[in-house]
N, C-alpha and C positions, 0 to 999 in steps of 0.2 A: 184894614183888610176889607176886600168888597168882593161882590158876586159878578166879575164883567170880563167878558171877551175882550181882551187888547186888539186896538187896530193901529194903523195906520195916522198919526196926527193930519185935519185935514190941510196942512199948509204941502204938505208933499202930492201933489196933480201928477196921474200918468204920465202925462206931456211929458212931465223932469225926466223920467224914468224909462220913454218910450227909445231905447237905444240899443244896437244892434250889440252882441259879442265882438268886439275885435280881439281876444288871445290869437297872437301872433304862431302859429303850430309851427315852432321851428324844435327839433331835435337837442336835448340838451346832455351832457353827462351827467348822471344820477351818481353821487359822489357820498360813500356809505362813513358813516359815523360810529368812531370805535366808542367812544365814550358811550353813547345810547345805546349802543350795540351790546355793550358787556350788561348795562343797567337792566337788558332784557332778559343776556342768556343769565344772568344769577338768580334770574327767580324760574329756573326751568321746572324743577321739581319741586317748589314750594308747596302749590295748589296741591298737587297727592300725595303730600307728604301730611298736611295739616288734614285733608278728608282723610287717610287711612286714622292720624292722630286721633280726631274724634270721632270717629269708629269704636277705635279700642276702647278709650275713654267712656263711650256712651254702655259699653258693657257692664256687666253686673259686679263680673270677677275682675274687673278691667283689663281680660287678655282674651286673645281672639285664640281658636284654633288655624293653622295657615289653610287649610280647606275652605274653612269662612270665608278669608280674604280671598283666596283664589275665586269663590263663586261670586264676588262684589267687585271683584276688579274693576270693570265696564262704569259701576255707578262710581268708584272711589277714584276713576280718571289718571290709572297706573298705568303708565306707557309699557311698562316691561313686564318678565313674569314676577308675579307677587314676592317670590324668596329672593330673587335675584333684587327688588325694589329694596326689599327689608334689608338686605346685608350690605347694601352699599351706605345705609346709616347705623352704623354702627352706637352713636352718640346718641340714637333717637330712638332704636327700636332694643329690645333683646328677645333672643331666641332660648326658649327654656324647655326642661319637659316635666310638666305637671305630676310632681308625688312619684317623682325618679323612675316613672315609666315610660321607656320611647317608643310610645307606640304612634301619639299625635303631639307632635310638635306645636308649641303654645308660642303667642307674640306678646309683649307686656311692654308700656312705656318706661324710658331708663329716668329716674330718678331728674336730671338736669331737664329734661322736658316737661314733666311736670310742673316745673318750678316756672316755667317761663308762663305754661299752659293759666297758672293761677295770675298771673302777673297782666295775662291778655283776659280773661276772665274781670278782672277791676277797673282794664279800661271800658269794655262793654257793659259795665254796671253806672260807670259815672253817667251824671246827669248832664255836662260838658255834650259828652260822645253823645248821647242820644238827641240829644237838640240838632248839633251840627249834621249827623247823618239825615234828619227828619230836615231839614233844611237842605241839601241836595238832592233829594228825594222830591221832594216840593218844586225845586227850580227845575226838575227835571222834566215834572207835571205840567210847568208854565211855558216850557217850552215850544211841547206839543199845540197841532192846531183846534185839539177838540178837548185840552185839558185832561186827557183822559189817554191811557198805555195800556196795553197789555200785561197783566203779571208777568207772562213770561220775558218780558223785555225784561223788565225787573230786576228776573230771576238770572240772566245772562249775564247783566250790568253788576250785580251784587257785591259778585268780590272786589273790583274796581272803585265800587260808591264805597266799600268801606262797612258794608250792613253786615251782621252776625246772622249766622246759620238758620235761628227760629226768628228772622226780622216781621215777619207775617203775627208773630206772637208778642215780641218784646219791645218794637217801633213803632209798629202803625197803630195799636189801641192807644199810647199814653196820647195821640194828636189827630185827635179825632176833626177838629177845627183845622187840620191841613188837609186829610186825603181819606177816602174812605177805599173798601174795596166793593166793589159789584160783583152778583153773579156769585154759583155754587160751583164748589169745585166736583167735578165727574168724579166719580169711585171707579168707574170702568179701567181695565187696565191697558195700557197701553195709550190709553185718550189724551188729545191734547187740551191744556190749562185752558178755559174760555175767561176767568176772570179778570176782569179791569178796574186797575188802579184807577180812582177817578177822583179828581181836584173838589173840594169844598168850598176853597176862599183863595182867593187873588191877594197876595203881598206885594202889595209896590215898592217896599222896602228891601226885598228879595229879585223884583222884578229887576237889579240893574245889573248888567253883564262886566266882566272884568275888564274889558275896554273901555268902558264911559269909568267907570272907578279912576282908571289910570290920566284918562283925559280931564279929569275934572280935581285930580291934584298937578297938573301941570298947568291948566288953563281953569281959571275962576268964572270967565264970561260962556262957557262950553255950554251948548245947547244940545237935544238930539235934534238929529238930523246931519247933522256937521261933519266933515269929515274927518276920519283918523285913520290913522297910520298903521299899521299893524308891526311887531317889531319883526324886524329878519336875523335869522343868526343862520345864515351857512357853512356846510358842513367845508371841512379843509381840503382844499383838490377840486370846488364846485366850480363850474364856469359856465357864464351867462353869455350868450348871443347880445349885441348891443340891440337889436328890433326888441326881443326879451327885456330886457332891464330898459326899454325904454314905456311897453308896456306896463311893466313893474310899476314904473312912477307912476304910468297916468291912471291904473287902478288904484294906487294907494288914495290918490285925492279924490277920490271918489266919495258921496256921504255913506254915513258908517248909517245903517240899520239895525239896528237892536234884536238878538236873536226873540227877545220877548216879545214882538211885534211880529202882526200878521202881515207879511209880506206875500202873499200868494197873488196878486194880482199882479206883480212883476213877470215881462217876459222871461220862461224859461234860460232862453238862450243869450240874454246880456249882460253885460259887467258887472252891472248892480245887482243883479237876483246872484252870480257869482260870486258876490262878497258876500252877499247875506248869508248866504250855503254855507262861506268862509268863516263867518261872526258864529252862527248856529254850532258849528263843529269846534271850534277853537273854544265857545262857552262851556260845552260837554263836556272835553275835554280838562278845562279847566275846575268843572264840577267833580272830577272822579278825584281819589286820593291820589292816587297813582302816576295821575298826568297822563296814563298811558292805557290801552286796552286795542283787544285785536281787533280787526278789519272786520272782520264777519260779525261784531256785535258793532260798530258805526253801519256797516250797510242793512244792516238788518233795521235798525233802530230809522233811517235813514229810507227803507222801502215802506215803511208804517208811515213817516212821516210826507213818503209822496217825494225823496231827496236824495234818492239813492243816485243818480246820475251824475246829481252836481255833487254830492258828496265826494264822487268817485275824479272829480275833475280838479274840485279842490285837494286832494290829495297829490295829485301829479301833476299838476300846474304849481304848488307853491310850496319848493323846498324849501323854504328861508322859515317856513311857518310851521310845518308838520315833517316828520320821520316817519319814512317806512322801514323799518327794523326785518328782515327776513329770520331772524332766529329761531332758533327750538320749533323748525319746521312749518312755521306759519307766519304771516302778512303783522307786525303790531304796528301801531299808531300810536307813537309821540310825540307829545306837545315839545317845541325847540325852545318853547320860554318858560317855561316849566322846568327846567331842566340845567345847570350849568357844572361845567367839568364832572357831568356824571354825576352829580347829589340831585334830590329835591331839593329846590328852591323855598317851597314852602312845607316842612317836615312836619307829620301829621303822628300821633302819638299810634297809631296803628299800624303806621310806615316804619316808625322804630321797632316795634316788636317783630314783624315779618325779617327786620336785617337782622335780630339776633336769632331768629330762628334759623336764618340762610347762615349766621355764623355756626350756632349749633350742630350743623346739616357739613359744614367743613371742618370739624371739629373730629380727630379719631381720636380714639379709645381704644390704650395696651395698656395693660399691666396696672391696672387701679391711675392712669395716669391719664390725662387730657390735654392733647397737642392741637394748635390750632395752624392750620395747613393751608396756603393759596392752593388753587385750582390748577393742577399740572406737575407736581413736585413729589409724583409718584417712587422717587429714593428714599428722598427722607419721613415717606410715612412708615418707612420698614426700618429705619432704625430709630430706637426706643431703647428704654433701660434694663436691657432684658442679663445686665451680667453682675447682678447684686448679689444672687446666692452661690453659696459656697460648691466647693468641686465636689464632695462627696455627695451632697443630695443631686446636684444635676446629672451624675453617671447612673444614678438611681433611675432618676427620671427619664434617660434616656433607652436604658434599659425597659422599663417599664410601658416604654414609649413604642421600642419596636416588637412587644408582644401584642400588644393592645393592636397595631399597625396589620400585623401580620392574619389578626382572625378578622380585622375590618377589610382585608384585601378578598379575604375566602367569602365573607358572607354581602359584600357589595356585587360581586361577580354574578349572583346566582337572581341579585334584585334588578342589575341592569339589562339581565337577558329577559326576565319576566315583564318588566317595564317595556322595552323593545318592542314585545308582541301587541301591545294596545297603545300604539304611538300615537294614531289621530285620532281617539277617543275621549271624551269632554273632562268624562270620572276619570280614569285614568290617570289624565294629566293632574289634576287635582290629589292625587297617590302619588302621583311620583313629585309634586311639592313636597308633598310631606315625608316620604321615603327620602329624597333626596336635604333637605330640613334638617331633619333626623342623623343621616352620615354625616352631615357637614357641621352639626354638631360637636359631635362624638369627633371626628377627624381635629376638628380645631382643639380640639385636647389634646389630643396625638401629634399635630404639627408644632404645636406650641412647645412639646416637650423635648422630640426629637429637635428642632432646631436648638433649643438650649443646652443640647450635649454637642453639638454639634459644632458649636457656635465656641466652646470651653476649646477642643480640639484644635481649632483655626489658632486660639490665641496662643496655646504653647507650644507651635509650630513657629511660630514669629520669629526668634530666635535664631532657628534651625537655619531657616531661608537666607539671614541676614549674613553667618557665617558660611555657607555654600558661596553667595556671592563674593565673599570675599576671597576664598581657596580661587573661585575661576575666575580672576584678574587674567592671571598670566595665560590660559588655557584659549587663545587666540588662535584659529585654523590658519597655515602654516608649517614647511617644515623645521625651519628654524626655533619655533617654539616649542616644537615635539621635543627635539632632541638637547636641548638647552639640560633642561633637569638631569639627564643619563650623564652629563659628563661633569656637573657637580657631585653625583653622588660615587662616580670613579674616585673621583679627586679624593672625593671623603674618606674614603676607601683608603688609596695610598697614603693619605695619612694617620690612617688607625684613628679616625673620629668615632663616635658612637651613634652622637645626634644626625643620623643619617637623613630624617625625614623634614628636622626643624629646617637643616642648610638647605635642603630641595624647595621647599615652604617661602624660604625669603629668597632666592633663586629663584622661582619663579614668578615673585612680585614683582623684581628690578623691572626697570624699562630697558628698550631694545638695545638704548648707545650702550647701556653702562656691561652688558651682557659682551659685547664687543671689547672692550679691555679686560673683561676679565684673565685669556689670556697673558697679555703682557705683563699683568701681572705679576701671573704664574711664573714666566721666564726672569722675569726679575728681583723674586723672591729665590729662585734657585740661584 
């Protein structure tokens, strides 16, 4: 490791470089990828589901009041209102009332989250994980033209690099010989971070980007400078203009620049300062865990580095190379080689616990039972094994159910009109999480019961239905079928039968021909 500003080797002269942009600006169709597409929207709600997690976690009693949460929303990056967040995880959160008083509804972690929580806890303690995050962290530092970021870049990139919550406490002191931090952090509230990450020592070891790696187990005599190819994998339905894909070629053979190398002396506006934008974005990318992170932290990261325009050109000039994913309401950026039929390619032990948390997170919870459910199959998360117990306790309970129902109808009544009068008010709404917490509570006892008596009723009806259908075979609109049965039961009649009702019964099952000879029958037997 050394103390030196990377440049330019001096065998590359302006001259080579001194060349106009030719991107041919023709109109292309942008052609959207389901596989990256799903790889985005499944982690919609991870991010605030893990900040609410260690929220509750970092409590004393490890349960939050939902008032709490409601006032932390903003910092814990919950899209929705806070009870409506909690109760769509069922498998993650539970809702209880502290010392069986409902006055403030409490949130506590369910037992299964825990367990994962301790299992993500021992990845962030190995000494594996800490080297490898302090080594993207570092390439990130080398990147840059002045060795040196802003924390809050850092701080934007964090969940993407892979770094835990206190990385400021538990990363950057054990490597000290990689990066240090400058500058005090303001106390003022509201103030922006002024502190910079700043590089201590150059690794040339670290200094070589995932493109020369690849080129120099394909080719042994591979130099920098050289050119390489970038891979392309377009999406299904994409199509290229021939002037397009004829440009395609002659930028790929263009020499590859090394995102590690000072290229700023490159014209803004040609090919080559284009691929290096290309090399710079596709290395980033290749440094996060994820493969993938949103638009506004590449142009952000991208305005600091003086690249925000080529950044912005490289993203829509080279489908074959980058995805713009529109999901969960915002612009993401992923890597297409990074990526195949929807897996990571290269699966990072931090990557595995985030998909069992998104399994967790599809995972419902009825009846002491855990069902695990795709995204969309809103029937079968409602039937569960709810017909175990016996008939007499669930009439009990159904009973029991529409008393309980009945004073929760009288005393909700009187809290939604009270609520009503303080609708845009901050506390309020913060009350009426916990009022409404609180019913929804109590309610789910009550629905839970009356549907089990409810549910008994449906089943000894089954029966009933099956034999009705059967009586209304013959009961076909028509007058011929009205009167069919009236002149069986004559007949029956003149003959002093009893079974008046059975012969109507099978009389009216016969089909239409056989209804038809019945008479001649009759004259025949006379």
């Amino acid at each position: 490791m050394q103390f030196i500003f990377r440049s330019l080797p001096e065998r590359f002269s302006l001259s080579h470089f001194d060349r106009r942009r030719t991107f041919v600006d023709t109109p292309f169709k942008w052609a959207r990828d389901r596989g990256l597409d799903h790889v985005v929207e499944r982690e919609k709600n991870l991010r605030p589901l893990l900040n609410l997690k260690n929220f509750i976690k970092s409590e004393p009693s490890k349960s939050v009041p939902v008032s709490i949460i409601t006032q932390n929303r903003d910092s814990l990056q919950i899209p929705v209102r806070s009870i409506d967040f909690i109760r769509k995880y069922p498998s993650v959160f539970e809702e209880f009332l502290p010392g069986g008083i409902g006055i403030h509804p409490h949130i506590r972690l369910t037992p299964e989250v825990l367990n994962l929580d301790a299992e993500e806890q021992l990845v962030y303690q190995s000494e594996t994980y800490k080297k490898q995050a302090a080594d993207r962290v570092l390439k990130l530092l080398m990147i840059s033209r002045a060795n040196k970021i802003p924390l809050s870049i850092v701080e934007r990139l964090k969940w993407d690099l892979g770094l835990p919550r206190d990385y400021e406490k538990t990363i950057f002191p054990e490597f000290p010989d990689y990066f240090q931090i400058v500058g005090d952090r303001d106390s003022s509230k509201g103030s922006e971070d002024r502190r910079v990450l700043e590089l201590v020592c150059w690794s040339n070891e670290l200094a070589t980007s995932a493109m020369e790696k690849m080129a120099t187990k394909g080719k042994s005599d591979y130099e920098k400078g050289m050119a390489i190819a970038f891979p392309l994998q377009f999406s299904r339905g994409f199509e290229m203009d021939k002037k397009l894909k004829k440009w395609e070629d002659e930028w790929q053979k263009l020499p590859y620049i090394s995102p590690y190398e000072n290229a700023s002396h490159l014209l803004p506006k040609s090919d080559e300062s284009d691929k290096w934008a290309v090399a710079v974005l596709h290395e980033l990318l290749h440094i996060l865990v994820s493969k993938k992170t949103e638009q506004d932290n590449t142009l952000h990261l991208g305005e600091y580095l003086g690249l925000r325009s080529r950044f912005k050109r490289a993203l829509h000039h080279h489908p074959g190379i980058f995805y713009l994913s529109s999901k969960i309401g915002t612009y993401t950026v992923v890597s297409k080689e990074g990526y195949k039929r929807g897996l990571l390619v290269e699966n990072h032990p931090l990557m595995i616990m985030r998909n069992r948390y998104i399994h967790l997170m599809n995972t419902v919870k009825e009846d002491s039972k855990q069902i695990s459910i795709p995204a969309g199959n809103s029937r079968k998360k409602k039937q569960t094994g709810r017909d175990e117990k016996g008939k007499e306790e669930e009439e009990n309970e159904d009973k029991s159910g529409e008393e309980d129902e009945q004073e929760l109808d009288d005393s909700s009544d009187a809290e939604v009109e009270d609520a009503s009068e303080h609708e845009y008010d901050n506390d309020d709404r913060q009350e009426e999480d916990e009022n409404e917490s609180r019913r929804g509570f109590q309610k789910h006892v009550v629905d839970n019961r009356g549907k089990k008596g409810r549910k008994t009723i449906l089943g000894e009806k089954g029966p009933w239905r099956k034999s009705e259908s059967k009586r209304a075979v013959g009961k076909q609109p028509g007058k011929t079928r009205e009167k069919a049965p009236s002149k069986v039961h004559r007949r029956a009649k003149m003959h002093g039968g009893n079974n008046v009702r059975g012969s109507s019964r099978e009389r009216s099952i016969l089909p239409k021909s056989r209804e038809r000879l019945l008479p001649d029958k009759r004259t025949f037997t006379q």
